[in-house]
N, C-alpha and C positions, 0 to 999 in steps of 0.2 A: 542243852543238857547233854555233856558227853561221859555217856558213863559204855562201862566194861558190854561184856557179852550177855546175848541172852538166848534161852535156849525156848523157841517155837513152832508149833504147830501150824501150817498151815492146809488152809480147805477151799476145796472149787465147790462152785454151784453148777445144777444143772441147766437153773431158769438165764443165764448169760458168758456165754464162751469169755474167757479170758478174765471174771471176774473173781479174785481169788480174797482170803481171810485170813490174817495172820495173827495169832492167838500168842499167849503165854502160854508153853506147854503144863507148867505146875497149873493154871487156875484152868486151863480148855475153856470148853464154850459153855461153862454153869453159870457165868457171872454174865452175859451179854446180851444189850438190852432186848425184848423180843420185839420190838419193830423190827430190829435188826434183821434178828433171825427170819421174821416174815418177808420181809422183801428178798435176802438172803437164798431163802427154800434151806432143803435139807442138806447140810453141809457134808461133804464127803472128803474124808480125810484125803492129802496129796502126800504130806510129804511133812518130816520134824528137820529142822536144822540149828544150827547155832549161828544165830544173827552177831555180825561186829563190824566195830567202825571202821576196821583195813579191809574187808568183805566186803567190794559191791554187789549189790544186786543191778541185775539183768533192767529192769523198767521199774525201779522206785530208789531213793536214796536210802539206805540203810538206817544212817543217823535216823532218819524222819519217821521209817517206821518202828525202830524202835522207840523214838521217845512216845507216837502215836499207842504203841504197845503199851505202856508204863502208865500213860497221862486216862487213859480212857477203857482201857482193856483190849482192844484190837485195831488194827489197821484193815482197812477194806482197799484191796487196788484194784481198780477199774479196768474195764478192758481199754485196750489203744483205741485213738478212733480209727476211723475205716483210712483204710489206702486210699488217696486221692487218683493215684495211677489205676491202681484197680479200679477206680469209681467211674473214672474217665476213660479206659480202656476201651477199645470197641469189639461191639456185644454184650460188654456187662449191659443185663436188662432195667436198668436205671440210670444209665449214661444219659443227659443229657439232648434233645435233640437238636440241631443246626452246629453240632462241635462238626461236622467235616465240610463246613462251608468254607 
């Protein structure tokens, strides 16, 4: 479905770093289902912009979350997974152990 612009709201949570919610700014968050919002926590506004399909976004396809927007009411992006370098670094306190054999 490739349609024009659209103008939204998005929100972080406190309960997961990098987990953000991107809204229609005309309907905000009256319409969205409350499981949602419960696992969700209290949404804290970040940021309004004008989503469009020559606009990428940073870590989601535009298209996707707009049409996510249109089809269901919100798009949820998850955070990244973890740094494997990070993960595997030495001294991260969950590295692995025998990685310096």
């Amino acid at each position: 479905m490739l349609q024009g612009k659209l103008f939204c709201s998005i929100y972080k949570t406190r309960k997961k770093t990098g987990m953000y919610l991107f809204v229609d700014r005309q309907k905000g968050l009256k319409d969205l289902p409350e499981v949602l919002l419960q696992q969700f926590g209290a949404p804290i506004h970040v940021n309004d912009m004008i989503l469009s399909p020559d606009r990428p976004l940073a870590r989601a396809d535009v298209q996707q979350v707009m049409d996510k927007i249109r089809e269901q009411g919100f798009y949820l992006q998850m955070p990244p997974p973890p740094d494997e370098d990070l993960y595997l670094a030495e001294g991260h306190p969950d590295r692995p152990r025998g990685l310096d054999a």
